[in-house]
C-alpha positions, 0 to 999 in steps of 0.5 A, a space after each residue: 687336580 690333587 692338592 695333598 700335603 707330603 714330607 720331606 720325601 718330595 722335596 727334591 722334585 719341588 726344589 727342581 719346580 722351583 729352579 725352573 721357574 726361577 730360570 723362566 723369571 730371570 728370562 724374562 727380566 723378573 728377579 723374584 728368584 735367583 737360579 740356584 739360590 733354592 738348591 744352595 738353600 736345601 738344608 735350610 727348607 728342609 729345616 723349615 719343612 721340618 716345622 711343617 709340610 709341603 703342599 703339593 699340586 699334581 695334574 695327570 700324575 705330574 708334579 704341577 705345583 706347590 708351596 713350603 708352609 711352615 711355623 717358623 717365622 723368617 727373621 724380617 718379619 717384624 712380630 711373629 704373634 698371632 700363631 702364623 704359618 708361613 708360605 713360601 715359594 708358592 710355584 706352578 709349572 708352566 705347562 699350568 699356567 693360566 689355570 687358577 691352580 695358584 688359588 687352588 695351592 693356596 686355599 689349600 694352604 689355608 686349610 692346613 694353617 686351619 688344621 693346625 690351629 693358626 689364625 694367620 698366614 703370611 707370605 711376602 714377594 719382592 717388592 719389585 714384582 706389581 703382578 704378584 702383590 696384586 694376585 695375593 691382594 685379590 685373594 684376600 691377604 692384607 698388604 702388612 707393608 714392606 721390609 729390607 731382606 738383605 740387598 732387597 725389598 719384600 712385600 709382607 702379606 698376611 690373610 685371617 684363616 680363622 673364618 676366611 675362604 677364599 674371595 
């Protein structure tokens, strides 16, 4: 498994990961992603990967997961302070499922929050998806509540990086 931090230049491989396990959830009655919404969204991940990198999991030579991490704050977290790094779409392929790889992207991310001299990092979910809430719960990030985002609820999460390793 390589686990490595890349620029824009994968970008489109990583909005494709995204967009099929968006398909998956919505198959099976979990609404955490709506299909299309992170193609529709290109410019605006890469403005926040501009502020930041994507960590990127490969298995064989093949694309098998990956993260955005950036510095820009989405607008519904209610204070931005200490110096975060934001998570978001945290993804694995399904061909890796069940294999930890999930842990392995966001120890990886902590790492880079380290590397960058930010003390916190923070992601959310959909306040509707019990799975995930407690897989980052298990991997030591702090439940900060839950906020509205538009038409629906999301989960604030948030891990001190400053000594943590992983649980």
């Amino acid at each position: 498994m390589r686990i490595y931090e890349v620029d824009a230049t994968r970008l489109d491989a990583y909005i494709d990961l995204l967009e099929e396990a968006a398909d998956w959830l919505w198959a099976r009655g979990i609404y955490q992603w709506r299909p299309g919404e992170h193609r529709a969204a290109r410019a605006k991940l890469l403005a926040q990967l501009q502020a930041g990198c994507l960590i990127l999991a490969e298995k064989h030579g093949r694309l098998a997961g990956g993260c955005l991490l950036t510095s820009l704050a989405p607008p519904y977290w209610p204070d931005p302070r200490p110096p975060a790094c934001y998570l978001s779409g945290l993804v694995v392929a399904r061909w890796t499922a069940g294999q930890d790889l999930g842990t392995q992207i966001l120890d990886g991310a902590v790492e880079a929050t380290r590397q960058r001299g930010r003390t916190r990092l923070r992601l959310d979910c959909w306040d509707g998806n019990t799975f995930l809430k407690t897989y980052y719960r298990q991997r030591g990030f702090t439940d900060m509540g839950r906020v509205q985002e538009e038409d629906w609820w999301v989960r604030l999460f948030e891990r001190n990086v400053s000594t943590s390793r992983s649980p």
